[in-house]
N, C-alpha and C positions, 0 to 999 in steps of 0.2 A: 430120220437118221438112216436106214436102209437105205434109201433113194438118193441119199447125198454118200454114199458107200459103194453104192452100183456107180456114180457117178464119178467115182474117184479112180477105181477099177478100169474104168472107159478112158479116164485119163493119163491111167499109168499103161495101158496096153498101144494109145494112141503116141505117147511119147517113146515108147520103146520103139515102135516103129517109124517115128519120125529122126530117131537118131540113127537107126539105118538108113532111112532115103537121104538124109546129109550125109553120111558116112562115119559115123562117129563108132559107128558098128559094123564091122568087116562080115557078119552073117546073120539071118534071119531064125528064129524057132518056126518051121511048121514041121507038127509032128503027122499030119493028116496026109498033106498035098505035097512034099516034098519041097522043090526050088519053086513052088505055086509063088510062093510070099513075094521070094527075088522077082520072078515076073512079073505080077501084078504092082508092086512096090516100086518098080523101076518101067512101067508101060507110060503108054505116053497120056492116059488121063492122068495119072499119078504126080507129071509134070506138067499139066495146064495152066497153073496157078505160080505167081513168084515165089510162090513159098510153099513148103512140102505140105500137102493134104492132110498127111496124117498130124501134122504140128497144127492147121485149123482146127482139127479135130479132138486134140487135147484141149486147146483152150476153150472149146465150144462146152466141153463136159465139163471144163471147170468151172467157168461161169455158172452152168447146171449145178454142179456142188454147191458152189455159194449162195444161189438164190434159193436153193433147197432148204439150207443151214437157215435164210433170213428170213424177220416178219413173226416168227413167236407160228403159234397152234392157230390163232386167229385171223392169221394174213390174209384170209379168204374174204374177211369179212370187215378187217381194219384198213389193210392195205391190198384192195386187189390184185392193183400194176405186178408187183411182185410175183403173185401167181401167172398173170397174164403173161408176165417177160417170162417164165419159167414155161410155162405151156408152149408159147412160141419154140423156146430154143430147145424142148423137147420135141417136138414136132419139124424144125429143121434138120435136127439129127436123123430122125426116124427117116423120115424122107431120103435122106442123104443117103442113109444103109442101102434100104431097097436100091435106088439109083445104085450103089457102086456093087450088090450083090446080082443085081441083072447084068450092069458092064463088065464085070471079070470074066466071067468067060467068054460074054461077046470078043472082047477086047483080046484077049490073053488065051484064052483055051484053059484056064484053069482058076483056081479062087486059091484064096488065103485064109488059112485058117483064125489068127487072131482079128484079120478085117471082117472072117464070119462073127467071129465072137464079138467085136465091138458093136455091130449091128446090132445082132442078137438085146445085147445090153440096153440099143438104144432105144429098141422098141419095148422092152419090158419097162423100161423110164419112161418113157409116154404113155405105154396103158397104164400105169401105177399112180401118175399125177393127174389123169383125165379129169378123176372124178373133183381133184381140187379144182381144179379149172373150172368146171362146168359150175360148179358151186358159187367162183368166184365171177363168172360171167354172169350169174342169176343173180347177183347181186347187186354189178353194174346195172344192169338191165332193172332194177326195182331201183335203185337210185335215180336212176334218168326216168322212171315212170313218177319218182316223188320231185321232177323239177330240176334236179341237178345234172349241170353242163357235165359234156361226156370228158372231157378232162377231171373236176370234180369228183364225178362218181370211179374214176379208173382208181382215182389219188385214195377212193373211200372216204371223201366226205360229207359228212352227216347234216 
């Protein structure tokens, strides 16, 4: 529950900011960096993609909530895929921070404070789930040692 809460968090700070890069919101909160937000927000990685970064970025953690919420205490061990898709897309996020916490001041000459905090978040999600992962990866891996096709063993069956 924590980690589908952190993941919710990530979501509502990434959609706050993706209603300013549409415009739906005439100014940004950073209490740190000042017009950082506005710069970075409106720089031209911000605009690479059809669609605003920070709107990927809410759905990417919400997805994260939901897989988090699915699968019961056991998922590691009933349904792996669950954990596996959940490790993945905690591990794209993570990724993603570093990536955009190096480009802001290459890019822009300054950072944004809630794009620090969303990062922040998303690597605390990925160290937090590791340990399911890995659990659920040593499981795969002793299923396909007992015979069962790597599809099979992802699904968790016995």
């Amino acid at each position: 529950m924590p980690i589908a809460l952190l993941a919710l968090i990530g979501c509502a700070i990434s959609t706050y900011l993706a209603l300013y890069q549409y415009g739906v919101l005439h100014s940004v909160w950073d209490p740190i960096f000042g017009d950082g937000s506005h710069k970075v927000l409106t720089s031209a990685i911000s605009r690479m993609l059809p669609v605003s970064d920070a709107s990927l970025g809410a759905a990417a953690y919400l997805v994260e909530a939901v897989l988090e919420l699915s699968g019961g205490r056991s998922r590691w061990h009933d349904r792996p895929w669950i954990v596996v898709l959940l490790g993945l897309t905690a591990a794209v996020l993570a990724v993603t921070g570093v990536v955009l916490v190096i480009a802001q001041p290459i890019l822009t000459g300054t950072f944004c404070t809630l794009c620090l905090t969303s990062a922040a978040l998303s690597w605390l999600i990925a160290a937090l789930v590791s340990t399911e992962v890995r659990a659920a990866l040593r499981r795969v891996a002793e299923l396909r040692r007992d015979g069962r096709s790597l599809a099979a063993a992802v699904r968790g069956e016995r």
